[in-house]
C-alpha positions in Angstrom: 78.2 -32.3 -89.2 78.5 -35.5 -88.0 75.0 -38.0 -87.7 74.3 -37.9 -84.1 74.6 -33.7 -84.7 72.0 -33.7 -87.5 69.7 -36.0 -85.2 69.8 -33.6 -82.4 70.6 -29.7 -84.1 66.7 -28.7 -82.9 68.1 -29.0 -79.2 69.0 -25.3 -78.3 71.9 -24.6 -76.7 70.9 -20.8 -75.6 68.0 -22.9 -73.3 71.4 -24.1 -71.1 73.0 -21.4 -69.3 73.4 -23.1 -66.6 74.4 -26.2 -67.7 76.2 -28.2 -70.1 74.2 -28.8 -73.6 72.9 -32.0 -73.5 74.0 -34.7 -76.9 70.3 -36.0 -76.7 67.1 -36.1 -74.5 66.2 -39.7 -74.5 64.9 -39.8 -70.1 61.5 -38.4 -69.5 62.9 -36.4 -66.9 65.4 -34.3 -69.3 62.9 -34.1 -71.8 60.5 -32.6 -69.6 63.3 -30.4 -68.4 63.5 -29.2 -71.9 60.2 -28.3 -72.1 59.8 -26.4 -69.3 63.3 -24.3 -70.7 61.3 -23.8 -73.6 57.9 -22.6 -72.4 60.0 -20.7 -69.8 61.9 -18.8 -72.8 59.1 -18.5 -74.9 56.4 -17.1 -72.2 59.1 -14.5 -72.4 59.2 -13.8 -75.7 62.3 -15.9 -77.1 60.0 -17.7 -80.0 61.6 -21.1 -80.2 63.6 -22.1 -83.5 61.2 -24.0 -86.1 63.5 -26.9 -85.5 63.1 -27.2 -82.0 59.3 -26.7 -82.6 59.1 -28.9 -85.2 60.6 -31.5 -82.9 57.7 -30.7 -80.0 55.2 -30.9 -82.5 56.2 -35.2 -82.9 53.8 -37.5 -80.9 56.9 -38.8 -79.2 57.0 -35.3 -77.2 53.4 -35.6 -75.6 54.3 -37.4 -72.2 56.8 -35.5 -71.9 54.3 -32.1 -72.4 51.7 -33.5 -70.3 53.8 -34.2 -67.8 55.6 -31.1 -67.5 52.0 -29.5 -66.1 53.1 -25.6 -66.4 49.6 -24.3 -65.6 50.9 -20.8 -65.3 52.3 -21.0 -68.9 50.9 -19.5 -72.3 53.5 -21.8 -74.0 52.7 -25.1 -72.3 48.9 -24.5 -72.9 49.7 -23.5 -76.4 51.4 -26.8 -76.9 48.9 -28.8 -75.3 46.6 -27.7 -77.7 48.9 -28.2 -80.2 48.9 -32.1 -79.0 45.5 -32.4 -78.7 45.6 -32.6 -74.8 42.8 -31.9 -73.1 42.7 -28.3 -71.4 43.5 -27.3 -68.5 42.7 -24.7 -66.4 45.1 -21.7 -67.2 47.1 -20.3 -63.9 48.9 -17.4 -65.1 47.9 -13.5 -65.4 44.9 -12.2 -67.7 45.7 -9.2 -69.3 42.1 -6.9 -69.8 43.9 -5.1 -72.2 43.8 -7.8 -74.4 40.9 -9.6 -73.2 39.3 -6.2 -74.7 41.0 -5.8 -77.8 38.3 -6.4 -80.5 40.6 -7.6 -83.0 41.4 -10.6 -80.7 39.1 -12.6 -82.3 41.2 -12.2 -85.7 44.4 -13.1 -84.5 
């Protein structure tokens, strides 16, 4: 593995089937691209690799967070909080059965 491999090896390749995998993010726009290919996979239920979470978790990623705005998203509100961002209102379906569940609170 070259160096500019080991830089970039949290970028996940599975996010880009309809694209080439991009070397790097470095423009706001395709790093908020790659957020929203995250949240998108994960509101699904495709948990995203500790790397590529470890690498959304760095200060650098915030604009790039914030920006991305996905009200409707469990993932992107989860990372907002994650960031420290202020909440927003959430967009997406409630779910009573959960809402209800009394072992929320523990989870």
């Amino acid at each position: 593995m070259n160096s500019s491999e080991s830089d970039t090896h949290w970028i996940d390749g599975s996010l880009y089937p309809d694209a080439p995998v991009p070397a790097e993010l470095t423009t706001p726009a395709d790093r908020v691209d790659f957020v929203v290919r995250v949240c998108g996979a994960w509101d699904f239920g495709l948990m995203p690799r500790r790397e590529t979470l470890t690498e959304l978790l760095q200060a650098a990623w915030r604009p790039a967070i914030e920006d991305a705005n996905l009200l409707t998203s469990c993932a992107w509100h989860l990372l907002c909080d994650l960031h420290g961002l202020p909440p927003r209102r959430y967009l997406g379906p409630r779910f009573p059965e959960i809402e209800r569940d009394p072992w929320l609170a523990w989870v």
